[in-house]
C-alpha positions as CSV (number, residue, x, y, z in Angstrom):
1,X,0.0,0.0,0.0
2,X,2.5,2.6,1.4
3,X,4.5,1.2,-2.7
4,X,1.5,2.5,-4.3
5,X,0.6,5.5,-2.4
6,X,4.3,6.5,-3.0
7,X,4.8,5.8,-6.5
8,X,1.1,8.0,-7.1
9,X,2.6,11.1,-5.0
10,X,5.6,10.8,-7.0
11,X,4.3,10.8,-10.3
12,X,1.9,13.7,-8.9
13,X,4.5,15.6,-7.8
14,X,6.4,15.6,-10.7
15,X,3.4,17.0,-12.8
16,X,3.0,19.4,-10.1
17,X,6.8,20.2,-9.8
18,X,7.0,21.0,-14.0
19,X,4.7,23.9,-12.8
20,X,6.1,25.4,-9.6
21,X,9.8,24.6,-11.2
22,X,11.2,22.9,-8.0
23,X,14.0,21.0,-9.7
24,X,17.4,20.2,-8.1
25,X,19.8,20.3,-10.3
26,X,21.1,16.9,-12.8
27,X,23.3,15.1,-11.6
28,X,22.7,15.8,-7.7
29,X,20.3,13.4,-5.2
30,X,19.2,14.9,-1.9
31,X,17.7,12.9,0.7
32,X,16.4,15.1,3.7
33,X,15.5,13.5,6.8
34,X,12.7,14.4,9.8
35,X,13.0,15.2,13.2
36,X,14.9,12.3,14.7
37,X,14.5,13.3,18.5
38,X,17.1,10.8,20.1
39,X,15.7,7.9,18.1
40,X,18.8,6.4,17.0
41,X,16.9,3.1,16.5
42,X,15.0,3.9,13.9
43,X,17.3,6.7,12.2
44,X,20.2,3.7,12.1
45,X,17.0,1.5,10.4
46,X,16.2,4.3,7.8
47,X,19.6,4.7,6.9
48,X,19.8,1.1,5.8
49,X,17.2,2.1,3.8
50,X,18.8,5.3,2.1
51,X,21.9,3.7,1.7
52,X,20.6,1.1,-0.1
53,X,18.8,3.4,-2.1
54,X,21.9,5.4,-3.1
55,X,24.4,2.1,-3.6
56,X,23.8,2.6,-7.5
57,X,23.7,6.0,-7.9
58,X,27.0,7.8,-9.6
59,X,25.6,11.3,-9.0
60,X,26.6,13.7,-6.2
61,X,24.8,13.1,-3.0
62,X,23.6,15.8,0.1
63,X,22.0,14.1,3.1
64,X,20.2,17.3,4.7
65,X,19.3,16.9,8.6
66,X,16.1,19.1,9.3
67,X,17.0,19.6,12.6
68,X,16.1,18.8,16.3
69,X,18.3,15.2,16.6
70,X,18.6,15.4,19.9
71,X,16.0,15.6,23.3
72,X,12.4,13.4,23.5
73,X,14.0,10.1,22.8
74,X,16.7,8.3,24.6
75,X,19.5,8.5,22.3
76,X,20.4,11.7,21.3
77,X,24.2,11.1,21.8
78,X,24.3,7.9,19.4
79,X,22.2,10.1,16.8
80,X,24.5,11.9,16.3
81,X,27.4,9.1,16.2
82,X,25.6,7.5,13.7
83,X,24.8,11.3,11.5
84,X,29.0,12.2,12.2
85,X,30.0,8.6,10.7
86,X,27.7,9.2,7.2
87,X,29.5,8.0,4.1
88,X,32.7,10.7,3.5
89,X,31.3,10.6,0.2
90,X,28.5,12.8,0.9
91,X,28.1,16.5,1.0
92,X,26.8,16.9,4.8
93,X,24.3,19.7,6.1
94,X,22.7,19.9,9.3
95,X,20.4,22.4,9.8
96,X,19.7,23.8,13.6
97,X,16.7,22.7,15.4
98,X,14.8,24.5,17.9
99,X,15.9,21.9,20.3
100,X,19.9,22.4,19.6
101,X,19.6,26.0,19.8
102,X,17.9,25.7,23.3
103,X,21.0,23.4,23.9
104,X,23.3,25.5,22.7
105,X,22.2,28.7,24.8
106,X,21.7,26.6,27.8
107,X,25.5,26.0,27.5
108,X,26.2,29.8,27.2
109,X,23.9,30.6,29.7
110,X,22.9,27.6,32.0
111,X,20.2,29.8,33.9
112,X,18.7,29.4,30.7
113,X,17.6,26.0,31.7
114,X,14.2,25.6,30.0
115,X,16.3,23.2,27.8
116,X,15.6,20.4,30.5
117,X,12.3,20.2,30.4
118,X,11.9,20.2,26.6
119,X,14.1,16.3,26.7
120,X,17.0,17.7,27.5
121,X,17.1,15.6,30.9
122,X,17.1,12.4,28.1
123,X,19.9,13.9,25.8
124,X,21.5,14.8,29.5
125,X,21.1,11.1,30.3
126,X,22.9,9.6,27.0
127,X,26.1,11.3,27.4
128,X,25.6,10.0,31.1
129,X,25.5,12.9,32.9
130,X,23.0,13.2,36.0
131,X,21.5,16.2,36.7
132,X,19.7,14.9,39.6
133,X,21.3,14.9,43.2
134,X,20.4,14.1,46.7
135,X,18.4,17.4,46.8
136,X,16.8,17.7,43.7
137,X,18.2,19.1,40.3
138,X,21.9,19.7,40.4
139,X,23.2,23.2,40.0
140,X,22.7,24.1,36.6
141,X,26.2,25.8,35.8
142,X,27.6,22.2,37.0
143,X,25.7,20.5,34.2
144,X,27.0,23.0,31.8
145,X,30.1,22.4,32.0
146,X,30.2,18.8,32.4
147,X,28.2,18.7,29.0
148,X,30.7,21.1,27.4
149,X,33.2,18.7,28.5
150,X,31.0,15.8,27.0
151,X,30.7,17.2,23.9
152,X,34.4,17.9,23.6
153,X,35.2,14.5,24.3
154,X,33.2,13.0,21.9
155,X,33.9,15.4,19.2
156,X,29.9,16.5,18.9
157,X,31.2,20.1,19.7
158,X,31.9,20.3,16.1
159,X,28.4,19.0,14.6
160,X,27.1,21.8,16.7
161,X,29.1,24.2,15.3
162,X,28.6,23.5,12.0
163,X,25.1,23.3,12.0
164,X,23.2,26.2,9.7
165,X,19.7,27.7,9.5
166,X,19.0,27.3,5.3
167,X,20.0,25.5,2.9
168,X,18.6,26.0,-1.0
169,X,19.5,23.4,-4.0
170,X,17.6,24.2,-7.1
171,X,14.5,25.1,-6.6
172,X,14.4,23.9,-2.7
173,X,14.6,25.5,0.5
174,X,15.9,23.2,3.5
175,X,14.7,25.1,6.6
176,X,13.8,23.5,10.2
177,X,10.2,24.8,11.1
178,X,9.5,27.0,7.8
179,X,9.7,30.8,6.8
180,X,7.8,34.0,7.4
181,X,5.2,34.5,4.3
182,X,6.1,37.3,2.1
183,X,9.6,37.4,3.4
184,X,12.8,36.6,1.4
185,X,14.9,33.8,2.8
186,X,18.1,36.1,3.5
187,X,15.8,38.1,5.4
188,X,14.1,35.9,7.4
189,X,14.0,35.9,11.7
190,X,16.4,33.1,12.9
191,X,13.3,33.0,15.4
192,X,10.7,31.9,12.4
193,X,13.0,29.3,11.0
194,X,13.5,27.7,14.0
195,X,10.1,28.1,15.6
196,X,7.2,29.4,13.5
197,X,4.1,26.8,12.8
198,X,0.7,28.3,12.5
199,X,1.7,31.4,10.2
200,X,3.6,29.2,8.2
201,X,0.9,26.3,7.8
202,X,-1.5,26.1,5.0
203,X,-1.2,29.0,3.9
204,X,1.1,30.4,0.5
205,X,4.6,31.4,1.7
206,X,5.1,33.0,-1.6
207,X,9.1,32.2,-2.1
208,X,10.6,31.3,-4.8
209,X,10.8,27.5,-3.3
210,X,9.2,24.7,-2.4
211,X,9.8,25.0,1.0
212,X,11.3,22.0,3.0
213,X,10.6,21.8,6.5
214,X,10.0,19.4,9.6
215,X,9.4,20.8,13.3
216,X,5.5,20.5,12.7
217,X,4.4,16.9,13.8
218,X,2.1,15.9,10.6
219,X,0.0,12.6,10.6
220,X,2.0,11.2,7.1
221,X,4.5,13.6,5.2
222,X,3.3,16.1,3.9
223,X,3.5,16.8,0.3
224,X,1.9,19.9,-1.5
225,X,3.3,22.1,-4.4
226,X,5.0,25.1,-2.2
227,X,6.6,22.7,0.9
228,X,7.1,18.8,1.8
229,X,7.0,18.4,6.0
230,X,9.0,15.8,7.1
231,X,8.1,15.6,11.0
232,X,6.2,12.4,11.8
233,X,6.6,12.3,15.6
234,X,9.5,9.6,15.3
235,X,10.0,9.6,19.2
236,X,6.4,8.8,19.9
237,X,5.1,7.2,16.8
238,X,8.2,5.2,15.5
239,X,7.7,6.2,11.9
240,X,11.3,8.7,11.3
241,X,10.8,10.1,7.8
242,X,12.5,11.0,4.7
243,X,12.2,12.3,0.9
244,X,14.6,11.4,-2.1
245,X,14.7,14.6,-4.4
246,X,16.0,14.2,-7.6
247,X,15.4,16.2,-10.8
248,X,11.4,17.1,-10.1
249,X,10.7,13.6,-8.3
250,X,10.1,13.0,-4.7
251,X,10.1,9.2,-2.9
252,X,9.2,8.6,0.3
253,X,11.4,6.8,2.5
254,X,10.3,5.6,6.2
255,X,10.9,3.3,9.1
256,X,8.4,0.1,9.2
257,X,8.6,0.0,13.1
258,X,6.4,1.8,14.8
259,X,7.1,0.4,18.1
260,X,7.7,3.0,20.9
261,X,10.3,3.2,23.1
């Protein structure tokens, strides 16, 4: 079923696509992946899937993270072994999600500590640091640095760092949580790209793009001419979700467990 539906939004799309004139270019494959949210389970499962989808192909790949890898599920640490160990072979980009940035100013300024109750006590837990002690949650500024250090030591410090807010190919836009209607992409808030959902949802964005985005937990990817949403709740409904762009088609590629963890 999921075969058939696939192969009918594909061939949809592309009619669609001849229109709105999202293209990436010949000779280049991108596969964009949802919201993984410490799932490491099912992101290793779907990479099985993309690689073996890419073993024949002689073209130039980009694998494009949408953002928020880590937090919710109970692995963020081994996500991001397993998205830092990718085939050299490929041209890497990671956007930044809402949940890395809220790491990232936690570590510049721990009383910014909303960050542990959005999951990251889970992503806390993976690189096996406690914040809990014998009186409650431990001070913050200790959990700071002993993350910094964490991060250090396993060389994530530099996936962080390289992280971006856009990326464009063609006639695609790679964004996190999507753009500010009537706004061009240079000009957009870091703010709306990494948090915006109802003015952004079904409704025309009116850029140049079709817009791709995740951040926005959709029943089934989402597939319409301006914007294809990638966020299927992978840490609570086991289905992590990607797209295989190439020339003006789109495939659908997901895990087949939906078990919860």
């Amino acid at each position: 079923m999921i075969s058939r539906l696939t192969g009918f939004l594909t061939k949809r799309r592309s009619e669609e696509d001849r229109r709105f004139g999202a293209v990436i270019p010949e000779g280049e494959r991108v596969y964009a992946i949802g919201d993984i949210h410490g799932r490491a389970d099912l992101l290793a499962d779907l990479l099985v899937q993309i690689k073996a989808d890419a073993k024949d192909y002689t073209g130039r790949i980009t694998f494009v993270g949408m953002g928020d890898y880590i937090d919710r599920g109970p692995q963020s640490k081994q996500v991001v072994d397993l998205l830092t160990a990718l085939p050299p072979a490929w041209h890497t980009v990671f956007l930044c999600g809402n949940h890395e940035q809220a790491m990232l100013d936690f570590l510049a300024d721990p009383t910014r500590s909303e960050w542990l109750s959005w999951g990251g006590l889970e992503a806390l837990a993976s690189y096996d640091i406690q914040p809990f002690g014998a009186r409650g949650i431990r001070q913050t500024d200790a959990i700071a640095a002993e993350l910094a250090f964490a991060l250090t030591e396993t060389g994530h410090d530099s996936f962080y760092k390289a992280m971006v807010m856009r990326y464009v190919l063609g006639g695609y836009a790679f964004v996190h949580a999507g753009v500010r209607p009537r706004v061009s992409l240079e000009n957009q808030l870091p703010s709306d790209l990494l948090f915006i959902r109802e003015d952004f949802m079904g409704r025309p964005h009116g850029l140049p793009y079709r817009v791709v985005f995740g951040h926005t937990i959709l029943p089934e990817v989402l597939l319409t001419e301006d914007r294809i949403g990638l966020d299927t709740g992978a840490f609570q409904s086991g289905v992590l979700s990607a797209v295989a762009l190439e020339s003006e088609t789109v495939r659908v590629l997901q895990t087949t467990n939906a078990q919860v963890s």
